[in-house]
C-alpha positions in Angstrom: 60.8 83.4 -10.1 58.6 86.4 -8.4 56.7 88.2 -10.8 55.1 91.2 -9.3 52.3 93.3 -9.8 52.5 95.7 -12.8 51.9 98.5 -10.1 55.0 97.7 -8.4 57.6 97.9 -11.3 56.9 101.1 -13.0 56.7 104.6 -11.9 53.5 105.7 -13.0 50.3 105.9 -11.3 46.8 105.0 -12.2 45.7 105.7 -15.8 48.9 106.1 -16.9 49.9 102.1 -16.2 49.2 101.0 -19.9 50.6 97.2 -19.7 48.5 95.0 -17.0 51.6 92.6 -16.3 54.8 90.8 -16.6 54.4 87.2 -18.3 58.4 86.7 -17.6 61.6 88.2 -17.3 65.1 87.2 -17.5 68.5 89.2 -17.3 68.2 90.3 -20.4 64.6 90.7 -21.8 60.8 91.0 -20.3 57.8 89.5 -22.0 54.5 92.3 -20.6 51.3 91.8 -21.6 48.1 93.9 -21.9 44.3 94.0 -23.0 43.2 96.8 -25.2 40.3 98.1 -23.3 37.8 101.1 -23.7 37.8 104.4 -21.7 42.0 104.5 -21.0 43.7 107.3 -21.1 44.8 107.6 -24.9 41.7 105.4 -25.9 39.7 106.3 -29.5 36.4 106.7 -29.9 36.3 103.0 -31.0 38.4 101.8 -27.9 40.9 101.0 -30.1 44.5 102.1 -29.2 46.6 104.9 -31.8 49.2 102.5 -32.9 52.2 105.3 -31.9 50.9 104.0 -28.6 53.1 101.2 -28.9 56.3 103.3 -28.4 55.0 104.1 -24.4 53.8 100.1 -24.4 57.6 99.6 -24.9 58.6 102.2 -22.8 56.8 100.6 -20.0 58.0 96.9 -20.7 61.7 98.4 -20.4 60.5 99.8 -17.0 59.2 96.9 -15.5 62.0 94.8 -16.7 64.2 97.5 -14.5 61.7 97.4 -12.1 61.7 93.6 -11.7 65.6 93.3 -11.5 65.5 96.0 -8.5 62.7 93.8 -6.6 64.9 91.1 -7.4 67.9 92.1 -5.1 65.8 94.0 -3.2 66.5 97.6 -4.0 63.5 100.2 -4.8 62.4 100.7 -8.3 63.8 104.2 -9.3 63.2 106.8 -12.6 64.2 105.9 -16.1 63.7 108.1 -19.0 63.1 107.0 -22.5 65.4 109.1 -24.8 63.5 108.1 -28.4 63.7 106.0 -31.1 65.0 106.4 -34.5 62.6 103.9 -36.0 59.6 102.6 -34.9 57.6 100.6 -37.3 54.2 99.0 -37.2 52.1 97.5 -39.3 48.2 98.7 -38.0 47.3 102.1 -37.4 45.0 101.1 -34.4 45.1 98.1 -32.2 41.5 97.2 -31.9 39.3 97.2 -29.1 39.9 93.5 -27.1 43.0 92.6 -28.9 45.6 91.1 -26.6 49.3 92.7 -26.9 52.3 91.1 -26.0 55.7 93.2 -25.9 59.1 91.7 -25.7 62.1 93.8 -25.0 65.8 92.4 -25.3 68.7 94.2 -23.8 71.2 94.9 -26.1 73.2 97.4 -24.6 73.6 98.9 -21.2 76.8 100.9 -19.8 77.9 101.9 -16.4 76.1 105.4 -17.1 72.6 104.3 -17.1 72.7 104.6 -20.8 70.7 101.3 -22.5 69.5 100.2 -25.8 66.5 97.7 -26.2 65.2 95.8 -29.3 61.4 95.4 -28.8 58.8 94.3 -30.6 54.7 94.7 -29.8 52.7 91.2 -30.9 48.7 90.9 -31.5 46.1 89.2 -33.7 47.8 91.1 -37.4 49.8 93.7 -35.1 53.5 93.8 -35.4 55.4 97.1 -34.3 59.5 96.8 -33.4 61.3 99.4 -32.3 65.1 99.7 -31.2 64.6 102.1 -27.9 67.7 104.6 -26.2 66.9 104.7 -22.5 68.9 106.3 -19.8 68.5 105.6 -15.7 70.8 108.0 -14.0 72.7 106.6 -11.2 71.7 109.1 -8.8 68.0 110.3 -9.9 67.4 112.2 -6.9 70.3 114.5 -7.2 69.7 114.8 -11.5 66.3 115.5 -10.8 67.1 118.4 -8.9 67.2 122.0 -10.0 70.2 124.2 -9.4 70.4 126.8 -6.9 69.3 130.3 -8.4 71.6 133.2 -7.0 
C-alpha cells in the first residue's frame, strides 16, 4: 500500500493543509494524523487549536481518503464539499499546544451521486470529538462549478 504525501490528496494549499498525513486507509475508512503546532492558520494565542476545529480536521481526513482511492487507480484527486453535520461533539474546548491527533473516518454511506456519509471520530491525550459528516463530490466538478451564462 502507497500512502502519499498529505499535499497530494487534498485540495488545499499551504496553510490551509491542517492534517500532516495519512497513517492508513482502506476501502472504507482513513486513519490521518497531525501535530498541534503554533503559528497555523486558526492557531490561539496559546498554540492550542479551537476544538470546532475538529470538524475541518474531519473534513480533511474524508478528503484524503478520496484523494488516496483516486491515486490508487490512478485518476486525479478532484473537489468534494463538506455539506455539515448535525452533531459534532467533543469533549475539550482546545486541543493543546504539542498534542498529537488522530482522526478516523469510516464510510457509511456513499451513492452513485457523490452524496456520502462518514462516522469520524478525532483522538488525543483526553480529546475525544465524533462526528457523523454529509459530504457530496459531484461527478462532474468542472461543469457544477461553473456559473451560468448571463443573457
Amino acid at each position: 500500500m502507497t500512502i502519499w504525501p498529505i499535499a497530494e490528496l487534498v485540495p488545499h494549499a499551504g496553510d490551509m493543509i491542517l492534517v500532516d498525513e495519512v497513517l492508513s486507509f482502506a476501502d472504507e475508512e482513513v486513519t490521518t494524523r497531525l501535530q498541534v503546532r503554533a503559528g497555523g492558520l486558526f492557531s490561539q494565542a496559546d498554540g492550542s487549536l479551537p476544538a470546532w476545529v475538529g470538524i475541518e480536521l474531519m473534513a480533511q481526513s474524508v478528503a484524503a481518503f478520496a484523494g488516496c482511492q483516486a491515486r490508487q487507480v490512478g485518476l486525479p484527486v478532484e473537489l468534494g464539499f463538506l455539506l455539515g453535520t448535525r452533531n459534532y461533539q467533543c469533549n475539550v474546548e482546545a486541543f493543546p499546544l504539542g498534542a498529537e491527533l488522530q482522526i478516523h473516518a469510516l464510510r457509511s454511506l456513499q451513492d452513485d451521486n457523490g452524496m456520502g456519509v462518514f462516522e469520524c471520530h478525532l483522538t488525543g491525550p483526553g480529546i475525544h470529538a465524533e462526528a457523523r459528516l454529509n459530504v457530496f463530490r459531484p461527478p462532474h466538478v468542472a461543469s457544477y462549478l461553473e456559473e451560468p451564462a448571463h443573457d
